[in-house]
C-alpha atoms as one frame of an Amber mdcrd trajectory, in Angstrom:
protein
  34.595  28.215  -4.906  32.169  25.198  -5.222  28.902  25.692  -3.729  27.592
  23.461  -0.462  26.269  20.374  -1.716  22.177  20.771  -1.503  19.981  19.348
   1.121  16.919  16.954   0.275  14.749  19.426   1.463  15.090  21.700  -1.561
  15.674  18.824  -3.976  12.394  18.434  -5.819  11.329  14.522  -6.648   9.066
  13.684 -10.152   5.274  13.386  -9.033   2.692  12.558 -11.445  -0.598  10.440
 -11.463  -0.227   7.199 -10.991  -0.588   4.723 -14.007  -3.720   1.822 -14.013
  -1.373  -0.791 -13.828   0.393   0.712 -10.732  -2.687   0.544  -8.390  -1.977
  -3.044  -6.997   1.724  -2.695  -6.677   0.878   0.627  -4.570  -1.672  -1.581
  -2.253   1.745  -3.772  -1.829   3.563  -0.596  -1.039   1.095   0.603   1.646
   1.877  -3.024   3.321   5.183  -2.533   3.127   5.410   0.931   4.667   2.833
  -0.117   7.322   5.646  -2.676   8.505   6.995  -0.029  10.838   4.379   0.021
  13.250   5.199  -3.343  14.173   8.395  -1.622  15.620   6.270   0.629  17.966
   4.322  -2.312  19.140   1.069  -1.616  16.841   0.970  -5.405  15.498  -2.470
  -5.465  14.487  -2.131  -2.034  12.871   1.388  -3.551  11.312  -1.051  -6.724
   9.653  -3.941  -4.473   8.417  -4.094  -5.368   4.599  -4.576  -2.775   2.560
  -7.596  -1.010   1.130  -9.730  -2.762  -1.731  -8.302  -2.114  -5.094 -11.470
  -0.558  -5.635 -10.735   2.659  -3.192  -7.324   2.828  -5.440  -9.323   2.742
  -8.785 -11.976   5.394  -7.197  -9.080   7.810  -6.481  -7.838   7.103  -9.547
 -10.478   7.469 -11.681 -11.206  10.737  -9.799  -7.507  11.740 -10.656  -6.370
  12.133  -7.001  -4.079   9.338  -6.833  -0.501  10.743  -7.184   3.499   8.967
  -6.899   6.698  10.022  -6.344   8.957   8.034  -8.837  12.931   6.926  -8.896
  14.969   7.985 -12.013  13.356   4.394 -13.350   9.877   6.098 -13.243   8.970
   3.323 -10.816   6.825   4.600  -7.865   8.763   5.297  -4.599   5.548   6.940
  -2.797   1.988   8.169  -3.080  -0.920   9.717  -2.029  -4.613   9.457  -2.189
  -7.146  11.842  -1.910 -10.800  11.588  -0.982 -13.605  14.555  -0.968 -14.989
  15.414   2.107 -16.944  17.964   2.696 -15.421  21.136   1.885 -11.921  19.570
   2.341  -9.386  17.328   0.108  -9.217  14.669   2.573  -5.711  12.990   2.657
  -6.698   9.632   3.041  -3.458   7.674   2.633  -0.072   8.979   2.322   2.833
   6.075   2.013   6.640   5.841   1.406   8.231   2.989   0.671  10.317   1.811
   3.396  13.582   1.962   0.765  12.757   5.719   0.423  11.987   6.802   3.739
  13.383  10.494   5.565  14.049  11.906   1.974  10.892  13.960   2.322   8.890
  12.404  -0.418   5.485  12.264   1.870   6.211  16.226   2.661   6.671  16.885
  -1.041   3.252  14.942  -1.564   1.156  16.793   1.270   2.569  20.298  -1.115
   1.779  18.824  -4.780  -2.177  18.371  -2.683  -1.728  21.295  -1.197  -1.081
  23.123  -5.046  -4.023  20.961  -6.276  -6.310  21.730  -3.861  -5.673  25.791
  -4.366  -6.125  24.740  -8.111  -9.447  23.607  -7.391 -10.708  26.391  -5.204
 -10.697  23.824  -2.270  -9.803  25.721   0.710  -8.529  22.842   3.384  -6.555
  19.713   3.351  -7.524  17.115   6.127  -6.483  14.014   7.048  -7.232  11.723
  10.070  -4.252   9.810  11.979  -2.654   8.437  14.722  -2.039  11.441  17.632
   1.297   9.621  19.253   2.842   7.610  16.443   5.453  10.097  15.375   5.374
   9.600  11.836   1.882  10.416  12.396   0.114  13.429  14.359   3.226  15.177
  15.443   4.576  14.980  11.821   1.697  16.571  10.235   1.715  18.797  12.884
   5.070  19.855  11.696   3.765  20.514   8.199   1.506  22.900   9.475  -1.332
  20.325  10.208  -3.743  21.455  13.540  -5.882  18.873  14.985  -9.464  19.477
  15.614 -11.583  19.585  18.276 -14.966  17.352  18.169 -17.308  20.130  17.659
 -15.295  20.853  15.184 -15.656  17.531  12.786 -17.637  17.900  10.045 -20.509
  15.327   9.494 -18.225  13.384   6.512 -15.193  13.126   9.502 -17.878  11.940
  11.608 -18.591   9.190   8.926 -14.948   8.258   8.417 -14.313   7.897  12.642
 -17.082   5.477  12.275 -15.914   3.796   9.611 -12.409   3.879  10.875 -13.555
   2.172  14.526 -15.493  -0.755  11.913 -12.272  -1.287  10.162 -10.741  -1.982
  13.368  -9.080   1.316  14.817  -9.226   2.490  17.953 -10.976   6.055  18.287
  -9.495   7.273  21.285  -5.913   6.728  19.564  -6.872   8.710  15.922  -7.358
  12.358  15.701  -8.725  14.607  12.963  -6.470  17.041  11.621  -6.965  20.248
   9.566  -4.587  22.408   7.145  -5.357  25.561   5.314  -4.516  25.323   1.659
  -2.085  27.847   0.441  -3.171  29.962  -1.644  -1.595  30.394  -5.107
């Protein structure tokens, strides 16, 4: 009797650090997955460039910079992590648009998640969009809770300001919170 074929959901995908020479074709990839909120209407969120290669090196150089590869080893997502406060702070997670619903920004959030219990760092956070529903509702889904502003913690604080500078629109982003799983 053959078995039932398996689901994406329990395949696992290659992750590993990402490689110097892969930090500007990763900025291109963050463009590229950021196309789709010009099909919600978000234009100006749509045209953002991405981040200076600098915040890319930073990450890197910190060793929180991590891609899902193809069977080519070429990257087909990734994730970078900050430090904030007592939290690995999911800065940007992106999929490129060729890869999309195979669960690849899901099987990043868990290869953090194992990380972060590595390090003894008891939180994930992230800050993102509360309607877009690749966005708040997603992580929401992975287990994701948003917080409440008395609940920010003075280097959130810092990044809503520095998110409304860059151009984002406060009363549209939330702050979101995650226990890390413990090992």
């Amino acid at each position: 009797m053959a078995s039932a074929p398996r689901s994406w959901l329990s395949q696992r995908v290659s992750i590993r650090t990402a490689r110097q020479d892969e930090l500007e074709p990763l900025r291109e990839l963050e463009v590229a997955a950021g196309v789709r909120f010009r099909d919600i209407g978000m234009t100006d969120i749509a045209d953002h460039p991405a981040p200076p290669l600098e915040v890319f090196e930073q990450s890197h150089q910190a060793g929180r910079l991590w891609v899902t590869t193809d069977a080519d080893d070429r990257p087909t997502g990734f994730v970078l992590v900050t430090l904030v406060d007592d939290a690995a702070h999911i800065e940007q997670v992106s999929v490129d648009p060729d890869h999309r619903g195979q669960g690849l920004g899901r099987q990043l959030i868990e290869h953090v998640d194992s990380w972060a219990a590595e390090q003894g760092i008891p939180a994930l956070t992230l800050s993102t969009f509360r309607s877009v529903p690749w966005n708040g509702p997603y992580y929401a889904r992975l287990g994701f809770v948003e917080l409440r502003p008395d609940e920010w913690t003075p280097g959130l604080t810092e990044l809503l300001a520095a998110e409304t500078v860059f151009g984002l629109d406060p009363a549209q982003r939330i702050f979101m919170r995650r226990t890390v799983t413990p090992q």
